[in-house]
C-alpha positions as semicolon CSV with decimal commas, in nm:
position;residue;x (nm);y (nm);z (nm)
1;X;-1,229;-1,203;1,220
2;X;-1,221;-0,847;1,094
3;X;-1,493;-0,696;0,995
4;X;-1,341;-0,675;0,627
5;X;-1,288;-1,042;0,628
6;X;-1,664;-1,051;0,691
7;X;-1,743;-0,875;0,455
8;X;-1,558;-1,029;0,153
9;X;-1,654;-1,381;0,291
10;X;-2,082;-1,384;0,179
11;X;-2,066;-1,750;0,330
12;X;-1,843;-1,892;0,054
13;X;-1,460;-2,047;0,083
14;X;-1,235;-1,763;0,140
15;X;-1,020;-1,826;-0,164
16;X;-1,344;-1,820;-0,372
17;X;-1,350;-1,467;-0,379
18;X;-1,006;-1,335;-0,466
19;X;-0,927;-1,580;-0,730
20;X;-1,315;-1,484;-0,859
21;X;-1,220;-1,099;-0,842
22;X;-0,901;-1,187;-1,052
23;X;-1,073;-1,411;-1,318
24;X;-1,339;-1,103;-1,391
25;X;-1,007;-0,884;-1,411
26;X;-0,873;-1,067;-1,668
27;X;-1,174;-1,157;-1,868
28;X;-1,216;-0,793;-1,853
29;X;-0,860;-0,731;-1,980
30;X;-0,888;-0,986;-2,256
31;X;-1,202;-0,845;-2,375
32;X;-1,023;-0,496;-2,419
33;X;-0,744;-0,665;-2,578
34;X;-0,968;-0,854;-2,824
35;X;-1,185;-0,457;-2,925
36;X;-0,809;-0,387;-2,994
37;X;-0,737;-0,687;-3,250
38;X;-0,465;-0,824;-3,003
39;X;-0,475;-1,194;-2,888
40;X;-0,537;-1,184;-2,545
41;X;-0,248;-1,494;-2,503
42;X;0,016;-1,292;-2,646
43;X;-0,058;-0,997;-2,450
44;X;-0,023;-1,108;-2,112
45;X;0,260;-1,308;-2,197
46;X;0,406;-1,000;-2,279
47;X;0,318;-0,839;-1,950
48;X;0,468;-1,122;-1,794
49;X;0,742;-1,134;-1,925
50;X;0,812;-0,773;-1,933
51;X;0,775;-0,769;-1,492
52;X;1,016;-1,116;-1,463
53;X;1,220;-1,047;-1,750
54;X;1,633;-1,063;-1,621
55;X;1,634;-0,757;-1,830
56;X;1,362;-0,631;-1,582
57;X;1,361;-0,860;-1,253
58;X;1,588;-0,562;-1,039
59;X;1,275;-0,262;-1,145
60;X;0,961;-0,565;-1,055
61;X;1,144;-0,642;-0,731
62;X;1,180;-0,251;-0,603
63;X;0,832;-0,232;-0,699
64;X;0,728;-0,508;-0,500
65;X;0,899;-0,413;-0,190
66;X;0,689;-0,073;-0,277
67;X;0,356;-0,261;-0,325
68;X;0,429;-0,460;-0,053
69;X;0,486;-0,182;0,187
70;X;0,172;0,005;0,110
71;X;-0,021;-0,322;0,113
72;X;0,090;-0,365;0,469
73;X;-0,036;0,042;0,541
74;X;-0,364;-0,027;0,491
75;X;-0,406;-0,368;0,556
76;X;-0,289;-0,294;0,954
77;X;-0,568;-0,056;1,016
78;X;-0,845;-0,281;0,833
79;X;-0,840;-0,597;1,102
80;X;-0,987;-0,292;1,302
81;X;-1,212;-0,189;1,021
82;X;-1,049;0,114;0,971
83;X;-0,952;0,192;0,621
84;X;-0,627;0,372;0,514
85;X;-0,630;0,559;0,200
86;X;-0,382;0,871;0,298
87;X;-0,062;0,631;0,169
88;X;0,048;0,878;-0,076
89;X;0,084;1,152;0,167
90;X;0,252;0,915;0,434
91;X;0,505;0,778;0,158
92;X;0,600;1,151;0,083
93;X;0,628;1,221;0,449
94;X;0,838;0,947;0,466
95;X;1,048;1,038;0,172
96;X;1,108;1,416;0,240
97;X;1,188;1,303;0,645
98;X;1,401;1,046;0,528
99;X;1,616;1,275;0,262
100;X;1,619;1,551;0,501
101;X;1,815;1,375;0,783
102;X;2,041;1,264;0,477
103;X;2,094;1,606;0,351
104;X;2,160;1,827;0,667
105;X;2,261;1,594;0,951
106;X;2,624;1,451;0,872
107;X;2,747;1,082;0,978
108;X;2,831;0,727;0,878
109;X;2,639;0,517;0,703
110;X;2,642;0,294;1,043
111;X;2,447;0,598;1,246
112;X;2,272;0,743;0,873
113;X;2,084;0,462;0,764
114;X;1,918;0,414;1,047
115;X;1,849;0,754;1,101
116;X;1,697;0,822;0,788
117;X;1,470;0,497;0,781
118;X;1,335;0,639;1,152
119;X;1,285;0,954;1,064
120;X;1,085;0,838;0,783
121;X;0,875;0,604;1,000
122;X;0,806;0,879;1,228
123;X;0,688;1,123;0,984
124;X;0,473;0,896;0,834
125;X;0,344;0,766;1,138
126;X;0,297;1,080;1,277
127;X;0,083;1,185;0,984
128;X;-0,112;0,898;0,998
129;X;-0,190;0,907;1,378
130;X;-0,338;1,287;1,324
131;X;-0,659;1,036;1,180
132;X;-0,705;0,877;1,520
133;X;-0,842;1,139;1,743
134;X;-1,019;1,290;1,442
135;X;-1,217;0,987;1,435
136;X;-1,269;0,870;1,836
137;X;-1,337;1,235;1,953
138;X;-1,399;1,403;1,637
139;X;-1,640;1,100;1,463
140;X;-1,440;1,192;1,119
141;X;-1,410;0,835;0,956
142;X;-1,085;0,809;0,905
143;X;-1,125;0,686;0,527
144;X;-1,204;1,038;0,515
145;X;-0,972;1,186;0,701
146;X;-0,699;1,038;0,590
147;X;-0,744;1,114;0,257
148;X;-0,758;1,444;0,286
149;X;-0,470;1,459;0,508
150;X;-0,293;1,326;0,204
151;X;-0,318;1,647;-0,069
152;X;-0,171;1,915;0,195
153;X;0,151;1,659;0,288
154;X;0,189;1,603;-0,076
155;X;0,192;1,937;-0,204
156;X;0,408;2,045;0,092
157;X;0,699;1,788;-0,004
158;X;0,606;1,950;-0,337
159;X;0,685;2,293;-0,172
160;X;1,027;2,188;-0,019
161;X;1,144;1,997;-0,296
162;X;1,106;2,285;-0,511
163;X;1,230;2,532;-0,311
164;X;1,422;2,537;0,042
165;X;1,537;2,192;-0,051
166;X;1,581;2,193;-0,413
167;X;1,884;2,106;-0,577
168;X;2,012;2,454;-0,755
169;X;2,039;2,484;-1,137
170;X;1,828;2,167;-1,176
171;X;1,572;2,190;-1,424
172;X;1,365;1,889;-1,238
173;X;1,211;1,975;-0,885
174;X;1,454;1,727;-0,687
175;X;1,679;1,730;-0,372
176;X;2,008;1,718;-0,444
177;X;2,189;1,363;-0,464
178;X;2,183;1,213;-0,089
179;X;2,552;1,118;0,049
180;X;2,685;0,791;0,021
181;X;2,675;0,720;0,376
182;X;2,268;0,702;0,295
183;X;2,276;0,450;0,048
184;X;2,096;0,116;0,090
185;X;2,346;-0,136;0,002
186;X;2,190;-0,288;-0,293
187;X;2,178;-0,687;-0,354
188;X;2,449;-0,793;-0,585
189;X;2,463;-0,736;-0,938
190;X;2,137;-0,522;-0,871
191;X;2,061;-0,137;-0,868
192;X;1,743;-0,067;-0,766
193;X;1,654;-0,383;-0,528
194;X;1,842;-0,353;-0,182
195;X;1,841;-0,370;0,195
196;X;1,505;-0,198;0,172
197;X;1,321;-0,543;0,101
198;X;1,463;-0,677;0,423
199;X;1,352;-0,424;0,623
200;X;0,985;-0,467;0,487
201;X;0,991;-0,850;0,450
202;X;1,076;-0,793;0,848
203;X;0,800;-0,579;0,897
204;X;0,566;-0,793;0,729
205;X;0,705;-1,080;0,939
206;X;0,625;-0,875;1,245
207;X;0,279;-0,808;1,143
208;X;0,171;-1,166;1,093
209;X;0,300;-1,295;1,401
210;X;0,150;-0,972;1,621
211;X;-0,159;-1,030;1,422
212;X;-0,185;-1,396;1,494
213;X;0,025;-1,465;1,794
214;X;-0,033;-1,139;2,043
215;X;-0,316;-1,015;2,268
216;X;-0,274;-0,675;2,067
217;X;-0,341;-0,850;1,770
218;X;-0,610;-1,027;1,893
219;X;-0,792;-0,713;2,046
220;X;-0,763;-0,560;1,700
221;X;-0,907;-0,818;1,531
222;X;-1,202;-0,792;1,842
223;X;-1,285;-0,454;1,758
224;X;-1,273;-0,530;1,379
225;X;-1,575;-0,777;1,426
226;X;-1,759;-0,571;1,700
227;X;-1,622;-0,240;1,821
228;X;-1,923;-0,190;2,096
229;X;-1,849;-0,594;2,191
230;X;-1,459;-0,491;2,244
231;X;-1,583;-0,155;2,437
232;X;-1,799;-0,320;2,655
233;X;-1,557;-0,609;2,735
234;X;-1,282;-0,353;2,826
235;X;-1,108;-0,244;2,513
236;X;-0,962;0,080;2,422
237;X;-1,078;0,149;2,085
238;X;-0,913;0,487;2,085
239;X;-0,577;0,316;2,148
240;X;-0,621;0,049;1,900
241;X;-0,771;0,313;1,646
242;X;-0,412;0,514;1,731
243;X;-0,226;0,201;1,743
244;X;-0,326;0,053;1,422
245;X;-0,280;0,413;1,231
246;X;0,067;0,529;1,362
247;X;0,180;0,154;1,272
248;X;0,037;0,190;0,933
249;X;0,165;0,568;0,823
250;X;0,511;0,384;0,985
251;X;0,496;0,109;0,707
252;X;0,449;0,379;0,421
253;X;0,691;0,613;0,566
254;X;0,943;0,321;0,569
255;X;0,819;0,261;0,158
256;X;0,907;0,632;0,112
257;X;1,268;0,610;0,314
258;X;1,372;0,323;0,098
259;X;1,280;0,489;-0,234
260;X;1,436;0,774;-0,172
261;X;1,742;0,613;-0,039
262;X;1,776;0,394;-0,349
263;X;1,829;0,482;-0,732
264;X;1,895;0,791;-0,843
265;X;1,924;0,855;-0,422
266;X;1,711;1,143;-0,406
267;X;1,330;1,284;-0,377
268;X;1,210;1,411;-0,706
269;X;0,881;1,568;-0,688
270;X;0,596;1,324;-0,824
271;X;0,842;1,022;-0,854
272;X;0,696;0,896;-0,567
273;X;0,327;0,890;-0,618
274;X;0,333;0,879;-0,982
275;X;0,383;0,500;-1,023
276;X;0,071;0,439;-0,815
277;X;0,230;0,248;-0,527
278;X;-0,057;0,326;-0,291
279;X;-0,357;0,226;-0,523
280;X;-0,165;-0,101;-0,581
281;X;-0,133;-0,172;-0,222
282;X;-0,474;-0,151;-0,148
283;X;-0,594;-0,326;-0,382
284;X;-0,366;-0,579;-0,298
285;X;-0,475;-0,589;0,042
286;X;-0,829;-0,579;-0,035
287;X;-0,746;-0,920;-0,257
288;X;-0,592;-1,042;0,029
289;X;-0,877;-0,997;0,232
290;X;-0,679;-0,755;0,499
291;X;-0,503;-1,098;0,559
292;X;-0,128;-0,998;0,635
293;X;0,000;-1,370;0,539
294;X;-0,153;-1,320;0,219
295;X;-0,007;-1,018;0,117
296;X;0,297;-1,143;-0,063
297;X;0,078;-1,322;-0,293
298;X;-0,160;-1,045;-0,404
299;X;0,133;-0,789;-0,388
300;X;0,342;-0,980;-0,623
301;X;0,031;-1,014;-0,860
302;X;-0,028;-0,620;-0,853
303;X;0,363;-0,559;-0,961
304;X;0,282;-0,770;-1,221
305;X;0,017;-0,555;-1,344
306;X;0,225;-0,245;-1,279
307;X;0,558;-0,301;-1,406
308;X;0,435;-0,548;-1,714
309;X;0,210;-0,291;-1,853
310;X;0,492;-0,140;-1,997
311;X;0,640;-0,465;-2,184
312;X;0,298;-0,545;-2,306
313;X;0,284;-0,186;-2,430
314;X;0,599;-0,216;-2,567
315;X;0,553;-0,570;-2,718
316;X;0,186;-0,585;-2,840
317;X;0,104;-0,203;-2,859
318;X;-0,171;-0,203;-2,598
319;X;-0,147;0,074;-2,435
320;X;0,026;0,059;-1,991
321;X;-0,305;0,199;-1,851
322;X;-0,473;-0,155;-1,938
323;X;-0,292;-0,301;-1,577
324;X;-0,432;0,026;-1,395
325;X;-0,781;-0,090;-1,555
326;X;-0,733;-0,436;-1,409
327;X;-0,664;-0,303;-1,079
328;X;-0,935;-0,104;-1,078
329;X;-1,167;-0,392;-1,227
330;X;-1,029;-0,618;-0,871
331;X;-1,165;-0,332;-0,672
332;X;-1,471;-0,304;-0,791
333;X;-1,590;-0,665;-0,807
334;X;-1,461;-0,644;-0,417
335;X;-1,678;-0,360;-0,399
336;X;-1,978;-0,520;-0,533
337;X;-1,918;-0,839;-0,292
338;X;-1,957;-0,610;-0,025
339;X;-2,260;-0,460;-0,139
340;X;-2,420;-0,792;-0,194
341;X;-2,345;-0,889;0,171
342;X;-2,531;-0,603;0,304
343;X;-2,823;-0,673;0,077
344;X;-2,822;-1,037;0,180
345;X;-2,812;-0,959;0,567
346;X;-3,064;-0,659;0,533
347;X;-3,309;-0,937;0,309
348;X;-3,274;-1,214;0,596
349;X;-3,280;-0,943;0,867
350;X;-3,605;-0,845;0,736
351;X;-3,746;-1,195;0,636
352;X;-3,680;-1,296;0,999
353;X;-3,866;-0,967;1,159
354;X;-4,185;-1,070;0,911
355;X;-4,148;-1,405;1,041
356;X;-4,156;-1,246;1,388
């Protein structure tokens, strides 16, 4: 078990905690509603139905597949204990890479596509990976570092977006409009959902079965319970450290490819961080408990609260940022479990040396 699986456990039935963390969410949520003279009823069924609306179905799903993606980019890296939070600047790596190759290296869509979805893996991998020796040779946690790897790759996208790559006479910093030949085919009758939910539904796929099914996934899951246990017994914690990262900066790079090669099919500065894709997939995964089978779930609950903010704005008048509120509410009680652990253990650690 990983060591954030411990963590969120505190001896009780796995499920307990999740479905406790969403109850205080929306308690929380209903409270605010009721200060604001709305009935709490009508305005989730108004976020509801704005994310699974048929009005609104093709916008929930993108944002799933989005979700989902970053969900699996730090989710990869926690069965190690090792805690992602540089997704934005992996997604934007991923983007830029990905509308790059479109823009300036001609080709079919048969050679294109998968072109631009690698070089977008790479670039976010490649960011990501920068974290690993940083933290085996360095000792910079890479919670740390890979957060602050994040602000210099986003403003750089920023940078080329705006100016080597920028699309001239356009008042919005954007690349210009990527070449057919780079175009996820989208799903029928949709415009926004496309092949790009494959490609992550086959990623996620991947990770559950290498999670649960290989030695690699077992030896991450090793030095997520006991990193000195899996050094001593023979482990390469630097390689799973690597491993685990450049797999996870992959995932979001792959998020970043797909957005940018779907509606309007380009990067526009912002449009890519602004929805808060990465703050969504971690909470997600931390509601998952770093569980990759789980992630579907907790991701689909998360678009919920991102895209539906907007029809309960729309439909009751409380205001969008109520759904980043509720994320933020899951978090924190996920926070506080942890904390409570630690006070628990440290209590018994200590009643057991008095009894000593």
């Amino acid at each position: 078990m990983s060591a954030l699986g411990q963590r969120l456990r505190l001896g009780a039935p796995a499920a307990l905690v999740p479905l406790g963390a969403v109850a205080v969410a929306a308690a929380v949520g209903a409270g605010v509603m009721l200060a604001a003279g709305v009935n709490p009823l009508l305005g989730y069924e108004a976020m509801f139905r704005g994310a699974l609306s048929v009005s609104n179905i093709d916008f929930a799903v993108a944002g799933f597949t989005a979700i989902l993606a970053m969900s699996l980019a730090f989710a990869i890296p926690a069965r190690m204990g090792e805690y992602n939070l540089g997704g934005d600047g992996q997604l934007v790596a991923g983007g830029i890479a990905a509308a790059a190759v479109a823009l300036y290296v001609p080709g079919p869509a048969a050679l294109l596509l998968p072109l631009c979805v690698v070089a977008g893996m790479l670039a976010g991998g490649t960011l990501a990976s920068v974290s690993a020796p940083l933290s085996t040779r360095a000792g910079v946690p890479v919670i740390i570092s890979t957060l602050l790897l994040s602000t210099p790759a986003v403003a750089l996208t920023s940078y080329l977006v705006r100016f080597p790559m920028a699309q001239e006479g356009s008042p919005v910093p954007q690349t210009p409009r990527l070449p057919d030949a780079a175009h996820l085919p989208a799903f029928p009758g949709m415009s926004y959902t496309n092949a790009g939910l494959v490609l992550v539904l086959a990623v996620l796929l991947v990770t559950v079965y290498v999670d649960a099914r290989t030695p690699v996934g077992y030896e991450v899951r090793v030095a997520g319970a006991n990193r000195g246990f899996a050094a001593y017994g023979g482990l390469s914690v630097p390689r799973l450290t690597l491993g685990t990262l450049a797999a996870a900066g992959a995932v979001a790079g792959l998020a970043g490819a797909v957005i940018v090669m779907s509606q309007p099919f380009r990067f526009i500065d912002d449009a890519l961080t602004a929805p808060g894709y990465t703050f969504a997939g971690v909470a997600a995964a931390l509601l998952a408990g770093g569980r990759p089978a789980l992630l579907p779930v907790t991701a689909a609950l998360f678009t919920i609260l991102s895209v539906g903010s907007a029809g309960m704005e729309r439909d009751v008048d409380v205001p969008r940022q109520l759904g980043q509120v509720l994320q933020a509410v899951v978090i924190l009680v996920l926070a506080l479990r942890v904390l409570a652990t630690r006070w628990i253990a440290a209590r018994a650690r200590r009643a057991a040396g008095g009894r000593a």
